[in-house]
C-alpha positions as CSV (number, residue, x, y, z in Angstrom):
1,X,-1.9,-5.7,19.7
2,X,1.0,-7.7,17.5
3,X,4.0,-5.9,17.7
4,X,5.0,-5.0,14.5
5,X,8.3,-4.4,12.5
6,X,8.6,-2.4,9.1
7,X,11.0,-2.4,6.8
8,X,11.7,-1.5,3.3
9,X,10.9,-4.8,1.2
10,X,13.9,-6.6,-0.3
11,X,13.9,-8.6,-3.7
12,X,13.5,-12.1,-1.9
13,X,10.0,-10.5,-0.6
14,X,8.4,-10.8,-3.3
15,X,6.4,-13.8,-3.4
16,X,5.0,-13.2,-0.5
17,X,4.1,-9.7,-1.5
18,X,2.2,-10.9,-4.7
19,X,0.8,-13.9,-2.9
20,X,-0.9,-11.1,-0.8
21,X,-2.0,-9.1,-3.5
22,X,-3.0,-12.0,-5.3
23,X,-5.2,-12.8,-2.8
24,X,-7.5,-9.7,-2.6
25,X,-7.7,-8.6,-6.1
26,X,-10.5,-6.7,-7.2
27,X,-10.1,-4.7,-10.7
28,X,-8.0,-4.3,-13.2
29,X,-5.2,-7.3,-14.4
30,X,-5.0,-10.4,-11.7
31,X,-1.7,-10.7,-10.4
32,X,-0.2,-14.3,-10.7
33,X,1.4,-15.5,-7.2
34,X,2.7,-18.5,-9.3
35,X,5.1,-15.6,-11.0
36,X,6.7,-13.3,-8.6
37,X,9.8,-12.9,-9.7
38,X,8.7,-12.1,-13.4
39,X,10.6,-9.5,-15.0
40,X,6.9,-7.2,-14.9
41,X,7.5,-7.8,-11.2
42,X,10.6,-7.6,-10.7
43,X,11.0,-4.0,-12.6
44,X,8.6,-2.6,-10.6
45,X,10.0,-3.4,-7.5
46,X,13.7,-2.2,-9.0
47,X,11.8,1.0,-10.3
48,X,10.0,1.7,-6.5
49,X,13.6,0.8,-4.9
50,X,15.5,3.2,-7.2
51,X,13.1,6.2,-6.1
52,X,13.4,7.9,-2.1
53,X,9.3,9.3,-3.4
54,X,8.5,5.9,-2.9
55,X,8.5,2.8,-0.3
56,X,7.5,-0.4,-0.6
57,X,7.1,-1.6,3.3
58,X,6.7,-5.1,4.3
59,X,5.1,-5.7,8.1
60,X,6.2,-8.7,10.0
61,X,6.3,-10.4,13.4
62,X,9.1,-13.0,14.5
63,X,10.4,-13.0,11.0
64,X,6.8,-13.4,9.1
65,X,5.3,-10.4,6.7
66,X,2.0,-10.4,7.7
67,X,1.5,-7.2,5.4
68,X,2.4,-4.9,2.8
69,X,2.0,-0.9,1.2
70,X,3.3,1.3,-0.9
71,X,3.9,4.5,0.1
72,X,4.7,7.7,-2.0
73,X,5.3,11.3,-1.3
74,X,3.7,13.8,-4.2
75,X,5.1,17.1,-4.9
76,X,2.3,19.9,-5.6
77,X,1.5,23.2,-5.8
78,X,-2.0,23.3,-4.2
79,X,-2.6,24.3,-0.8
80,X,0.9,26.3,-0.9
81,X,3.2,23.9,-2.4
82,X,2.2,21.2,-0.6
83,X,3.2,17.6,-0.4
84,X,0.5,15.1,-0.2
85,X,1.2,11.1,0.7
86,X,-0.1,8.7,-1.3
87,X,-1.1,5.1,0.1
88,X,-1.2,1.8,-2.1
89,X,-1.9,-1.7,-2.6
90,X,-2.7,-2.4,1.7
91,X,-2.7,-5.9,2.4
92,X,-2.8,-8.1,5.4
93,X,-1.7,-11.9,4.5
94,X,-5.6,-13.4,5.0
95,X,-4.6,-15.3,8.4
96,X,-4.0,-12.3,10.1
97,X,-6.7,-10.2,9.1
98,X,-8.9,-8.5,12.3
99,X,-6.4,-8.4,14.3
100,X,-5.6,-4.7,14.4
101,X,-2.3,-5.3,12.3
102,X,-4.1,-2.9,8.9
103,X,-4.9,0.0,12.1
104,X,-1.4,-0.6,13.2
105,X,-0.2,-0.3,9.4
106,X,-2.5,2.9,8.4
107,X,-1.5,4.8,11.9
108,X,2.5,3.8,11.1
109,X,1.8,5.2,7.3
110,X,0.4,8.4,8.3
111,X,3.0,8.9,11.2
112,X,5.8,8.5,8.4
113,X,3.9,11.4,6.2
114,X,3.9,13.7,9.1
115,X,7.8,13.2,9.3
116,X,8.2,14.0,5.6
117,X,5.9,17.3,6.2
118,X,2.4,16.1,4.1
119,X,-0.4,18.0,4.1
120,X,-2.2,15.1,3.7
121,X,-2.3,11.4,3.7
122,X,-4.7,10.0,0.7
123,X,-5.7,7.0,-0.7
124,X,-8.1,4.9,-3.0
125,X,-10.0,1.9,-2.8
126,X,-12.0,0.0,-4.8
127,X,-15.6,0.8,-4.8
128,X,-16.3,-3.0,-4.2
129,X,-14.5,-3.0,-1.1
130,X,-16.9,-1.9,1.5
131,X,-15.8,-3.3,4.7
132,X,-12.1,-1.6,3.3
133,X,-14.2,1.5,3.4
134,X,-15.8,0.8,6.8
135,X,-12.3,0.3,7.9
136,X,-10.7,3.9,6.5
137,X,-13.8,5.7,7.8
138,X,-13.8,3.8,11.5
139,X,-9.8,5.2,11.3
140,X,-11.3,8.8,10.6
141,X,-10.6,9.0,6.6
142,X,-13.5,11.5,5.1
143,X,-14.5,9.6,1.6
144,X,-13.9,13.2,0.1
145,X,-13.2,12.7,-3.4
146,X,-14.6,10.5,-6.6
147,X,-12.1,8.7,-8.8
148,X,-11.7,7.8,-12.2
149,X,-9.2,5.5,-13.8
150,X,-8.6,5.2,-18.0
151,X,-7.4,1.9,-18.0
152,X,-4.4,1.6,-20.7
153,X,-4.0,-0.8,-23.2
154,X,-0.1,-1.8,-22.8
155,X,2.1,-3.9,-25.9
């Protein structure tokens, strides 16, 4: 397997983040590669950066992010107060897709969430993504729960 860095992502990531999310979209409002540093974009990342609940991780190899997530640890009071990590926007730049770098990226996620005491590691995925859903369930995620989303009309 690729050996694999991780690191919190930095401002001058941010292309190549949205070119990765760019290039996967399903749902929702397409994100525009040709814009990354955007002020939509760019207060995002300043607003994920500002709060230790959350980490925006860039993967890379040799210098080059091959990947990207968002992670974020949930306070709650089911199941005795317990915390709950939340999992987000996975990509794997298309080139290096099959590789094992996602298993890689899912096993580092889940190992970070056991250091920070989770109950549980969680995620969503688009119902259109099936072979995303093939991938969770081969790396032993139950599909548990249903999911709604109110999409929000925003000024």
């Amino acid at each position: 397997m690729t050996p694999l860095t991780y690191r919190d992502a930095t401002s001058s990531d941010l292309p190549t983040i949205v070119a990765m999310l760019a290039e996967d979209q399903i749902g929702g409002r397409a994100d525009d590669p040709r814009e990354p540093l955007a002020s939509p974009y760019v207060a995002a990342f300043d607003a994920i950066h500002a709060d230790p609940a959350h980490r925006l991780i860039v993967v890379e190899t040799n210098g080059a992010i091959l990947g990207t997530m968002q992670l974020t640890l949930l306070p709650g009071l089911l199941n005795h107060g317990a915390w709950r990590g939340q999992i987000e926007a996975v990509r794997v730049a298309a080139a290096h897709r099959s590789g094992g770098i996602g298993e890689q990226m899912i096993d580092w996620a889940v190992d970070w969430f056991r250091a920070h005491s989770c109950f549980v590691a969680q995620l969503t995925s688009n119902n259109d993504r099936v072979a995303a859903h093939r991938f969770y369930q081969r790396l032993g995620w139950a599909k548990s729960h249903a999911g709604f989303k109110l999409y929000l009309e925003t000024a």
